[in-house]
N, C-alpha and C positions, 0 to 999 in steps of 0.2 A: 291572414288570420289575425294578427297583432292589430289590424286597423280593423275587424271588427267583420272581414267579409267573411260571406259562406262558403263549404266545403264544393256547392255546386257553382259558384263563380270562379273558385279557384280554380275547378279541374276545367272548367269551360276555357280560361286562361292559359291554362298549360295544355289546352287539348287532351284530355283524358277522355277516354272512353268511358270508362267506369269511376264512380264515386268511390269505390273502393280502393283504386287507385290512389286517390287523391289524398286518403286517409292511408294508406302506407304512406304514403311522400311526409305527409302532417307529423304522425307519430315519429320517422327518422327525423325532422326537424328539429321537434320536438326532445328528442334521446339527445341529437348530437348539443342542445342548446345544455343540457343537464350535466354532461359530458366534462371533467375538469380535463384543463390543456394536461399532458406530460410531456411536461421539457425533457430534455436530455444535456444536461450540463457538459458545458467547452471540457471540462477533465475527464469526464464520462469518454466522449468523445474520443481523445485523444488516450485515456488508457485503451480504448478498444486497440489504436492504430499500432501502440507500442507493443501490444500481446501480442497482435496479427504480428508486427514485423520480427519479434525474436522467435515468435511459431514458425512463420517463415523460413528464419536461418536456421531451423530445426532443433530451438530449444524446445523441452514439454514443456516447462513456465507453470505446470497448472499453481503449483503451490505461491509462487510468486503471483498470480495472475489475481488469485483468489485472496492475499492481504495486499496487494494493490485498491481492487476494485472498495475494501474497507475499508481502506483510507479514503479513497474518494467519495465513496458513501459520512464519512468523519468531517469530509471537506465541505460537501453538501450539503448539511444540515446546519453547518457555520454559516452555510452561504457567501464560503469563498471560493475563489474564482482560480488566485495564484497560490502555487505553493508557497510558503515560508518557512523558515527556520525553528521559528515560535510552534505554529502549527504541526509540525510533525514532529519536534518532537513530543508534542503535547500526544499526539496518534502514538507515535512509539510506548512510550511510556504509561500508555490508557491503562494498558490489559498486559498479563504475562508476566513473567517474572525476568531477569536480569539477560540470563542467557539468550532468550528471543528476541532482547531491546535490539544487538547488533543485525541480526537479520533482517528485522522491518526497517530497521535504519538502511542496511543496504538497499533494499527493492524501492526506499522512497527516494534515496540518491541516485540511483540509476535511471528512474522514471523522472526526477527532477530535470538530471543531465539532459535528457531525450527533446525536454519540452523547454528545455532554452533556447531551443533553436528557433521554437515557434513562439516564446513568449520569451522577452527578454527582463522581466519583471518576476521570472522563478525565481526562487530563493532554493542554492542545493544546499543542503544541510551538510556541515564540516562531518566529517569521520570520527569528530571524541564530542559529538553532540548528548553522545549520553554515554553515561559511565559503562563499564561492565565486558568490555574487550582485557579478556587475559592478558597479564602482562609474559613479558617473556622469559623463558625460564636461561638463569644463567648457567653457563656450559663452565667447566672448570677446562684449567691450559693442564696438562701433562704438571707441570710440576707443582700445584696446589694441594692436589690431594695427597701429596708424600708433605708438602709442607702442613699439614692436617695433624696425617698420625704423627707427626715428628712432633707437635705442639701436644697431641695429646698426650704421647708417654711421657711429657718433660713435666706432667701435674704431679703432685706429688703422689695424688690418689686417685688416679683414674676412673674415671665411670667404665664400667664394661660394655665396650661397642662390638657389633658385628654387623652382617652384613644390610641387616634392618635400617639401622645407623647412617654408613656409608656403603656405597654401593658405587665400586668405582671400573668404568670398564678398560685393559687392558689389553693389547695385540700381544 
């Protein structure tokens, strides 16, 4: 057809019985030439292998599976290939507020860790990549809290504490 021949030399060509034939055959040619390719991107790929294999060991994953596939969808429109540091945390950091920074930060370290094995050009993103992991809270020893009130009644005018104040627990 591109050079110009007819639908009755084609199908004579291909052996068709029928002309109509041949104009099926023409029009599929025709659809698949209009047809844009869909790739399926190496991280695409490879988040599928990593969901399969923690489904496998019988995590459910879905919520992890479903801000994976976001980042990669994050990844693919950069039209990058490897993780980095740069890049996720820039994906962390997109959308959400503080508390959920640590979470997508995990599921991109894990997925990172996963695909070094098969790319050694990942980049896994450190653990304090982005702010917002609680610090931790300090425990008092037995004898801080008596050294407390003992500091408090030496004021001269004490503020009134109770147990809103301090709240100290005792066996």
């Amino acid at each position: 057809m591109r050079s110009g021949a007819s639908f009755a030399e084609i199908g004579q060509l291909l052996r068709h019985r029928s002309i109509d034939s041949t104009r099926i055959y023409a029009k599929l040619e025709k659809l698949r030439e209009l047809s844009l390719p869909c790739p399926v991107s190496r991280l695409r790929t490879a988040l599928k292998r990593y969901v399969g294999m923690r489904q496998g060991l019988g995590y459910k994953y879905d919520g992890p599976a479903r801000r994976l596939s976001s980042f990669v969808t994050f990844m693919e429109a950069r039209g990058a290939d490897t993780i980095t540091t740069d890049l996720a945390t820039e994906w962390v950091t997109l959308m959400g507020r503080q508390p959920s920074w640590s979470i997508r930060l995990t599921d991109v370290r894990c997925f990172a860790e996963y695909l070094t094995h098969f790319d050694p050009l990942t980049e896994v993103p450190p653990v304090d990549a982005v702010p917002g992991r609680r610090t931790k809270p300090y425990i008092y020893s037995e004898i801080e809290p008596q050294a407390l009130w003992r500091q408090h009644f030496r004021c001269r005018r004490p503020a009134p504490l109770d147990a809103r104040h301090i709240n100290v627990c005792s066996d």
